[in-house]
C-alpha positions in Angstrom: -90.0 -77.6 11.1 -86.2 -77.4 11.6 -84.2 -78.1 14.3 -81.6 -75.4 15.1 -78.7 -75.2 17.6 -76.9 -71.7 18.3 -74.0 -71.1 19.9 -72.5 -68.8 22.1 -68.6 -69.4 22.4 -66.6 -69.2 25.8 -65.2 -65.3 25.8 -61.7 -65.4 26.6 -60.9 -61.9 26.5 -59.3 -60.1 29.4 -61.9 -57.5 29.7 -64.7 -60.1 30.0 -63.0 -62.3 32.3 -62.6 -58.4 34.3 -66.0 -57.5 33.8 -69.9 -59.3 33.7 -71.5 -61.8 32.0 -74.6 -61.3 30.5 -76.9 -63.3 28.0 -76.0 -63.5 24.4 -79.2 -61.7 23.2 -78.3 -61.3 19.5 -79.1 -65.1 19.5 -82.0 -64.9 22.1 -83.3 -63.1 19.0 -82.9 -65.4 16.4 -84.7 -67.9 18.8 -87.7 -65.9 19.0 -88.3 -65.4 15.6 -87.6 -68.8 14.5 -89.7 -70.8 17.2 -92.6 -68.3 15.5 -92.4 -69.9 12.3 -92.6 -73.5 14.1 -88.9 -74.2 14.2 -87.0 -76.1 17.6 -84.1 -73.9 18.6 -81.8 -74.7 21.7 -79.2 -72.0 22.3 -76.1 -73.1 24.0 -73.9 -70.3 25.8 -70.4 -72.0 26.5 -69.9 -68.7 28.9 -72.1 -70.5 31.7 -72.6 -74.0 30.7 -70.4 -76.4 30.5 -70.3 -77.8 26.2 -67.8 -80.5 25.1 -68.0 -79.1 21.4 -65.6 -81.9 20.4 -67.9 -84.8 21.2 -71.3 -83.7 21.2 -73.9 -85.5 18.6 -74.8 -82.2 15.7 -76.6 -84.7 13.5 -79.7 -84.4 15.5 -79.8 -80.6 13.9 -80.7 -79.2 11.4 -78.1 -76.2 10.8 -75.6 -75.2 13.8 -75.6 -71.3 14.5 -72.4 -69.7 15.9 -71.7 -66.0 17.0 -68.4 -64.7 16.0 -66.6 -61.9 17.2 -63.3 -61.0 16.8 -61.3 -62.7 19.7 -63.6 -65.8 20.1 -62.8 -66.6 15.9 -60.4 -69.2 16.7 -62.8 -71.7 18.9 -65.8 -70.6 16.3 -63.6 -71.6 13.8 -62.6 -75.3 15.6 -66.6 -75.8 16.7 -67.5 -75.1 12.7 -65.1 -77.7 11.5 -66.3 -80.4 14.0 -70.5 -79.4 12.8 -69.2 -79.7 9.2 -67.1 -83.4 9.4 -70.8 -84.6 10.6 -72.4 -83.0 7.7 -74.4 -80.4 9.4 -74.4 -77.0 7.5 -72.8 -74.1 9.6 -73.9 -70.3 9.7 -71.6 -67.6 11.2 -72.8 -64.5 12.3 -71.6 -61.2 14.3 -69.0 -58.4 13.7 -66.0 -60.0 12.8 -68.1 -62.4 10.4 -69.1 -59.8 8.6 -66.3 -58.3 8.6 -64.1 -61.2 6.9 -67.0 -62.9 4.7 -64.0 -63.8 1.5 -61.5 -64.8 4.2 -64.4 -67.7 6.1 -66.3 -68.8 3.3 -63.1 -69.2 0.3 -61.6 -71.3 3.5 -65.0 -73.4 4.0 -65.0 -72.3 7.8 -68.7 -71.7 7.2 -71.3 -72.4 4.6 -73.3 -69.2 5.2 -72.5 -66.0 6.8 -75.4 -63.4 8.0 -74.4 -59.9 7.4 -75.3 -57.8 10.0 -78.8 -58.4 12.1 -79.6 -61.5 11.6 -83.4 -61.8 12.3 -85.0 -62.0 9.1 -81.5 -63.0 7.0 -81.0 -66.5 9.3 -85.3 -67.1 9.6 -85.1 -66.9 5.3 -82.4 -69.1 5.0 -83.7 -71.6 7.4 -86.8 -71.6 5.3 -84.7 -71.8 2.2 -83.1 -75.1 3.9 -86.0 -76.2 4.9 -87.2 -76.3 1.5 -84.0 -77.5 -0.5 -82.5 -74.6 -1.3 -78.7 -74.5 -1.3 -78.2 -70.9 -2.6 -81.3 -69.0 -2.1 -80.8 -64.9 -2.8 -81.6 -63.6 0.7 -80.4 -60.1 1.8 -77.8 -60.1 3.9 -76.7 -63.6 3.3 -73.4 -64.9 1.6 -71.7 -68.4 0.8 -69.8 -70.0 -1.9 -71.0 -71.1 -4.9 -68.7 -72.7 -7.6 -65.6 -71.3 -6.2 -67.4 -67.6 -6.0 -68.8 -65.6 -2.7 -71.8 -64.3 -3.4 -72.6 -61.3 -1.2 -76.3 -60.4 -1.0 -76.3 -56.5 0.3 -78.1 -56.5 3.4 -81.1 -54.6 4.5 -82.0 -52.8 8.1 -84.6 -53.6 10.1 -86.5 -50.4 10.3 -89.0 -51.3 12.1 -87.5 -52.8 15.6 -90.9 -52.7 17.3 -91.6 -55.8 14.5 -89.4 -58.1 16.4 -90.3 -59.9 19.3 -88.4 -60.0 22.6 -85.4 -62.1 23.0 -86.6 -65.6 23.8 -85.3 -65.9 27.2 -86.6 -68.7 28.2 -83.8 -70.6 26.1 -81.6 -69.8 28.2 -80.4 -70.5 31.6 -81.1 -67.6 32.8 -80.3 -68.7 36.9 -76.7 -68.9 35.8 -75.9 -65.1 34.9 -75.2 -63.5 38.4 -74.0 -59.9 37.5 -74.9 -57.4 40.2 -75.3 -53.9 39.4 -75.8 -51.3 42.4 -76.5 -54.5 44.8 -79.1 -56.3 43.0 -79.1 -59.0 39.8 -78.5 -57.2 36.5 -79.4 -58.1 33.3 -79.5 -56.5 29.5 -81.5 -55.6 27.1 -81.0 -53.5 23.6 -83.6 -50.0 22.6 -81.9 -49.2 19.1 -79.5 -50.4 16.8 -76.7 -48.1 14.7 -74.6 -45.3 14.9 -74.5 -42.4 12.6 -71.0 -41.4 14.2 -68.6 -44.0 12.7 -65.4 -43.8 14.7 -62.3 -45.3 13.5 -61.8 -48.0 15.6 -65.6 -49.3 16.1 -67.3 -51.4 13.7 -71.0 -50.3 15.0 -71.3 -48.4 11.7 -70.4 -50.8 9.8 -71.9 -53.8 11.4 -75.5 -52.0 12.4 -75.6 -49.2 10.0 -75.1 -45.7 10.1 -78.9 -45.2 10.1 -79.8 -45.1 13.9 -83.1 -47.1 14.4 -85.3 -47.0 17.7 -88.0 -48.9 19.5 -90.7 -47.3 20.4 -90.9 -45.9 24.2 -93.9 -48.6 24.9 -92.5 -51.2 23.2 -89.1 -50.8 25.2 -91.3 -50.1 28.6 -93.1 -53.3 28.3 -89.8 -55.3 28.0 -88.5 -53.5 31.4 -91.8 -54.6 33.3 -91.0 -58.0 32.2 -87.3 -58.2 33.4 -88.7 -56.8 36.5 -92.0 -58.4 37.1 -91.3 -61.9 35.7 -87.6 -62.5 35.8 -87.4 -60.1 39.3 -84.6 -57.9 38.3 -83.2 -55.0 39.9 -80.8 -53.6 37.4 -80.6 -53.3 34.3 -78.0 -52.3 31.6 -79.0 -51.0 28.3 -76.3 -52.4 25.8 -77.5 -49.8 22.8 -74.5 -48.7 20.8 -75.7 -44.9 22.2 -78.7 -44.9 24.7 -78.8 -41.0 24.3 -78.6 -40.2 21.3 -82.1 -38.8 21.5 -82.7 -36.8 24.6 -86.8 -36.8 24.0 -86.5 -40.4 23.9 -84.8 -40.4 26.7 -86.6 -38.7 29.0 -89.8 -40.8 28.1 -88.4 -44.2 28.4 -87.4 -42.4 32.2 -90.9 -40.8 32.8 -92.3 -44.4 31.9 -90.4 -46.1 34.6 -91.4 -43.7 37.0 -95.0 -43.8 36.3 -95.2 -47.9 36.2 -93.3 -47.8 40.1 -90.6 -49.8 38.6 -88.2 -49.2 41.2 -84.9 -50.1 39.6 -80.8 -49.0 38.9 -80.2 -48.8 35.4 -77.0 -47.8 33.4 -76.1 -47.5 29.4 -73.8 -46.2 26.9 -73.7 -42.5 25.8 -71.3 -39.7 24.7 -69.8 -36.8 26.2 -71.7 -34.0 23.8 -75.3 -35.3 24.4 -74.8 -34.9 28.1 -73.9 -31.0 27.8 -77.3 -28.9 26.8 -79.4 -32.1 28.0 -79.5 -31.2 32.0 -83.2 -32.1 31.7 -82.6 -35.1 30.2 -79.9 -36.4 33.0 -82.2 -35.1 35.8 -85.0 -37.5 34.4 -82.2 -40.5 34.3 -81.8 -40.2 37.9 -85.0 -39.8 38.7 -85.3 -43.0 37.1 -83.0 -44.7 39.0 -80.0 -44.1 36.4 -76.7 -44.5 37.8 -73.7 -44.8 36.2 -73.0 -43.8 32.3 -70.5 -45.2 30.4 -68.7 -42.6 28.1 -65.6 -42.9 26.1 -63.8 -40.1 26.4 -60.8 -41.7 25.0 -58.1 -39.4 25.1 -56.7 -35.9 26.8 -55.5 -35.4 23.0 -57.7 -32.8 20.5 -55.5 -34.3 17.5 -56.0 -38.0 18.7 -59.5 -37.5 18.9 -59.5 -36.0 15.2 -57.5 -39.2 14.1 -60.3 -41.4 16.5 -63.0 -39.4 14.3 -64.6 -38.8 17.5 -66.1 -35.3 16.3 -65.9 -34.5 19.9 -62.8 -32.3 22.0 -61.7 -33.1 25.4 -62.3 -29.7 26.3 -66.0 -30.5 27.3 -65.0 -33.7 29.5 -64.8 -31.8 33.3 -68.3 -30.1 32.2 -69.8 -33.3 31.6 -68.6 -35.4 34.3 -69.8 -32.2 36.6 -73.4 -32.5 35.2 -73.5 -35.9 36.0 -72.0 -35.8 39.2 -74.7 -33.1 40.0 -77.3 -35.8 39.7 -75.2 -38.6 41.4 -74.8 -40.7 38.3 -71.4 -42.1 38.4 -68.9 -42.2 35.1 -67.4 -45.0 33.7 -64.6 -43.4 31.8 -63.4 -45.0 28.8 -59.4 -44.2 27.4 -57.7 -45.6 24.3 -54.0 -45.7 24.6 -51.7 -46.1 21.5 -53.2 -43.8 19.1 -51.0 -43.6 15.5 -50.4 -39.7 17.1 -49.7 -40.8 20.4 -45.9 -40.5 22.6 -45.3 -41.3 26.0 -46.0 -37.8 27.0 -49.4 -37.8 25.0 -50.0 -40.9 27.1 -49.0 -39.2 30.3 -51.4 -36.2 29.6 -54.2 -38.6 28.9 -53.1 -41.1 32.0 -53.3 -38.1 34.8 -56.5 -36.3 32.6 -58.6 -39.4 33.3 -57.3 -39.5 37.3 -58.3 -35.5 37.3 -61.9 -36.7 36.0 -62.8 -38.5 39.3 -64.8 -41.2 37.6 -65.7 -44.2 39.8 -64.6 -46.9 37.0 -61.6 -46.0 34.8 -60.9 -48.5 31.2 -58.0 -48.4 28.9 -57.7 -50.0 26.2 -54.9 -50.0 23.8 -56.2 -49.2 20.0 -57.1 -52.5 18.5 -57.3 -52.6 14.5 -60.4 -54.9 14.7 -61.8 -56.4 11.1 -64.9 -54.4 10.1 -63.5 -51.0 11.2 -61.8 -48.4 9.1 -58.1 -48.8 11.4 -57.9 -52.2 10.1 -58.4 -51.3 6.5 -55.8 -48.7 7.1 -53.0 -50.6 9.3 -53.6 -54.2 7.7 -50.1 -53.6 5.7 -48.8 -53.3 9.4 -50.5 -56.0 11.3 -47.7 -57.9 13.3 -50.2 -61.0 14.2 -53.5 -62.6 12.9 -53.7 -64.6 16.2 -56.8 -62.8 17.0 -57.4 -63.9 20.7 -54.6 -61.4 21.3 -57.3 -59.2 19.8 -58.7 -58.2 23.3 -57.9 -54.3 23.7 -54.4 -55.0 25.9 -51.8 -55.9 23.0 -50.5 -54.2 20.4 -51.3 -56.2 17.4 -49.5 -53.8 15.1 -46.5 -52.1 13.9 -46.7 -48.7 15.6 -44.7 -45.5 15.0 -43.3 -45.0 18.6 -44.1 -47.9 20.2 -42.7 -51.8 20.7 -45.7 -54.2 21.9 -43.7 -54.6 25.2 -42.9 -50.8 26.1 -46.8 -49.9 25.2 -47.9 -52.8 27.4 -46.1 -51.5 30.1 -47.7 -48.2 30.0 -50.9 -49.8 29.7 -50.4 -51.5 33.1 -48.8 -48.6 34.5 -51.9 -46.5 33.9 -54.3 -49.1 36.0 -51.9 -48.8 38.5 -51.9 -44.9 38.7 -55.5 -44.7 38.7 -56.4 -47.4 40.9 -53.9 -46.8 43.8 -55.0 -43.6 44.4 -56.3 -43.2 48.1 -60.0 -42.9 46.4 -60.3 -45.7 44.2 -57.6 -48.5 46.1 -60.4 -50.1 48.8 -63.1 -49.0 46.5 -62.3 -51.1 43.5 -58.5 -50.9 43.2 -57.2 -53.9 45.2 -59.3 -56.2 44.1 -59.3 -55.0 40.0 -54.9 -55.1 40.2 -54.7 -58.3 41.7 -56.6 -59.7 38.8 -54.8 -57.3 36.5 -51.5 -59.1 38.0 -52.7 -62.3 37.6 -53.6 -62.5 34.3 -51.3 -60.3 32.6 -48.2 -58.6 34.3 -46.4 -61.6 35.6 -43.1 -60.4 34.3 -42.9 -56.5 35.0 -42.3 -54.7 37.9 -44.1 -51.8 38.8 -42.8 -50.3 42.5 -43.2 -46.6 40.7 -46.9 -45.7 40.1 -46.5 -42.2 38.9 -46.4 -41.1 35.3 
């Protein structure tokens, strides 16, 4: 038996402080699988605990677990080198991990990195320690070894039914208070991958292009334990794309009919697998679904070509129509800074996502993030590696039409025109621009909200 500590670092990005917190599952499933083989996990989220990672005693472990995404790289990166001057090995895992294996491992930020899922890649290798095994060849594992990275190409899990539920009862679960339609909210994940590989997302990359499912029984019996056990009232289905199969779909929604679990539930979908699907959105609100998040992006055919979206705008009105049919409520998603985009293609995409109606409007400006086909193409142009200022409101790169500062400023500008409008302003607006103020428009004045 080992003794394992994961971590979950604080998330400092602007759209997490914005939005909820909610566990860090992808670690919650390492803990299950390794506590079956006899091993002593604690998992430590620094997002609702407080974790001097400075002063605190690693020796008492075994190996030290980190999650690693993009903006929370810098503070993985200072927690690895404290675990490795006590002579503890360190294994990085997540997106931007992956992503920058070379980069970590020829820099000794790690000593492993698990590539992609990491259930059966991190329990191997903790066998492999376990049994003194410095460089064991394990899928989806890579380290150093005499001055070379070896990369072992990962494998999928096909089978998703195989792996038991996250172990949350590692974690503190009393401290996550996200609400979602009046009641306590929490997440859990149906299916991993996305055959759809837009430019800016690394889901492709990072969970494959192959789109894998649970079964509808196994995912059923999960629900009645958030609901029945942990009490529940929400949940939010954090699947890459929750509808991708409309069968699926409407079987998960006829389950939690048919077991009385009376809850509010959203997820993440697209635009074309609402249209042609009525059925399957009339069984989500039977269900008790009722908001969707969809990212429609832009107003813009030719930035959604250059988004490889393989979607048009056209159908946007249509879908939001279906769904407001049903009384499921849209959180709109909108990129701003495409390679194509002007100020008037901004405009046109700015007063497009007003015209929608949705109750929750996001922008985001176009982030090159590692692990995604933009960043292969603009990494000549990146004007920063500081990656906190990865967090989908700077301009991290050198654009065709656009200064960081003026693109900022449309960025805020658009918040502004969606959120005082007389529907949205004592709905959500108020409170959302005062912490949009706060955090990040100090120095810009904004008394004209129009575009």
């Amino acid at each position: 038996m080992l003794k394992i500590l994961l971590i979950n670092p604080l998330n400092t990005g602007y759209y997490y402080k914005l939005g909820a917190i909610y566990p860090p599952l992808g670690l919650a499933y390492l803990s299950s699988v390794l506590k079956e083989k006899g091993h002593e996990v604690r998992i430590v989220d620094m997002n609702v605990e407080k974790f001097d990672y400075k002063s605190f005693d690693y020796t008492e472990y075994d190996v030290v677990g980190i999650s690693v995404d993009t903006t929370r790289f810098s503070l993985a990166s200072n927690i690895a080198r404290v675990v490795k001057q006590q002579g503890v090995p360190v294994v990085f895992g997540g997106p931007h991990a992956s992503a920058e294996v070379n980069d970590i491992l020829k820099k000794g930020i790690a000593d492993y990195i698990i590539l992609g899922e990491g259930e059966k890649a991190f329990l191997n290798l903790v066998e492999a320690i376990k049994n003194g095994e410095k460089y064991p060849k394990i899928p989806g594992l890579a380290y150093l070894e005499d001055g070379v990275v070896r990369v072992h190409p990962k494998e999928f899990i096909r089978n998703l039914d195989e792996i038991p539920f996250p172990d949350r009862e590692n974690l503190l679960m009393d401290r996550y208070k996200t609400k979602f339609d009046g009641k306590l909210a929490t997440s859990l994940i149906t299916s991993r991958g996305c055959p759809f590989n837009c430019e800016f997302c690394s889901a492709s990359q990072f969970m494959g292009f192959l789109w894998r499912k649970r079964s509808v029984p196994n995912v059923l019996e999960e629900i009645k334990l958030l609901v029945k056990k942990y009490g529940y009232g929400s949940l939010i289905f954090f699947d890459d794309n929750f509808t991708l199969d409309p069968k699926r779909v409407i079987e998960i929604s006829e389950g939690i009919l048919k077991n009385d679990l009376k809850i509010s539930w959203w997820a993440f979908s697209r635009a074309d697998e609402i249209l042609g699907h009525e059925d399957m959105v009339e069984a989500m609100a039977k269900s008790g679904c009722k908001m969707l998040f969809i990212g429609f992006e832009s107003a813009s055919d030719e930035t959604l070509k250059e988004f490889n979206k393989k979607l048009t705008s056209s159908i946007a009105f249509d879908v939001v129509k279906i769904l407001k049919k049903y009384k499921i409520d849209i959180f709109a998603s909108f990129i701003l800074g495409a390679l194509s985009d002007t100020r008037e293609t901004i405009k046109k995409t700015v007063k497009f996502a007003k015209k929608l109606g949705a109750s929750i409007v996001q922008f985001s400006i176009l982030t090159p993030y590692p692990g995604t086909r933009l960043f292969e193409k603009l990494r000549s142009s990146l004007l920063t590696k500081d990656y906190e200022k990865y967090d989908g409101t700077n301009l991290v790169f050198k654009h065709p039409n656009f200064t960081p500062k003026e693109l900022k400023k449309l960025f805020i500008r658009a918040y502004y025109y969606i959120y005082t409008s007389p529907r949205l302003i004592f709905r959500r607006g108020l409170p959302f621009l005062w912490r949009l103020l706060r955090n990040k428009a100090p120095n810009y004045n904004y008394t004209v909200f129009v575009f």
